[in-house]
N, C-alpha and C positions, 0 to 999 in steps of 0.2 A: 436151253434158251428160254420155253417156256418159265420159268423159275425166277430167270434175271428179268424177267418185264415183270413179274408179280411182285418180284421184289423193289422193282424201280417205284412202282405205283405206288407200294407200301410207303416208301422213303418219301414219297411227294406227301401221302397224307399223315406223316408224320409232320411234315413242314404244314401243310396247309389241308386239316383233321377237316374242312368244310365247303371243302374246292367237289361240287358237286360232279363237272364234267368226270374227275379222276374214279370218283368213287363206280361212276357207270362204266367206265372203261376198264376196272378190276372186274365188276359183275359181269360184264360180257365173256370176259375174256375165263372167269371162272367158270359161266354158263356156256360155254365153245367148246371147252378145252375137254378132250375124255378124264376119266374119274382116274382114284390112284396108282390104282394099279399099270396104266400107260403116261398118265400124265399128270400135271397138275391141277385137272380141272375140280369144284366144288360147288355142285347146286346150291346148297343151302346157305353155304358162304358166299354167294354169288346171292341170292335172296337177301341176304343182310345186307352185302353192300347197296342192294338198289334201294333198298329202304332207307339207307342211308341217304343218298345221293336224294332221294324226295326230302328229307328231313332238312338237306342243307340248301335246296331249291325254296322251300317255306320259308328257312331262315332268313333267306335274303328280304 
């Protein structure tokens, strides 16, 4: 389950790469989630996307 929301988010910032809410709710949810070996979570990819989600907060 966790997997199909990572991938759902994915699929939105493919449609919209600058929609900043999404990109926080990937971070969260990578920065919640335990690591590989239980789950799908990723600190570090959870890092990028909040940087992202600033990056598309500015752009506006």
């Amino acid at each position: 389950m966790d997997s199909m929301m990572i991938q759902t988010l994915e699929r939105a910032l493919e449609a919209d790469p600058n929609h900043a809410r999404t990109h926080y709710f990937l971070a969260e949810l990578l920065y919640q989630l335990p690591g590989p070996h239980l789950s799908v979570g990723n600190g570090q990819r959870a890092v990028e996307e909040a940087r992202a989600q600033l990056k598309a907060i500015e752009d506006k």
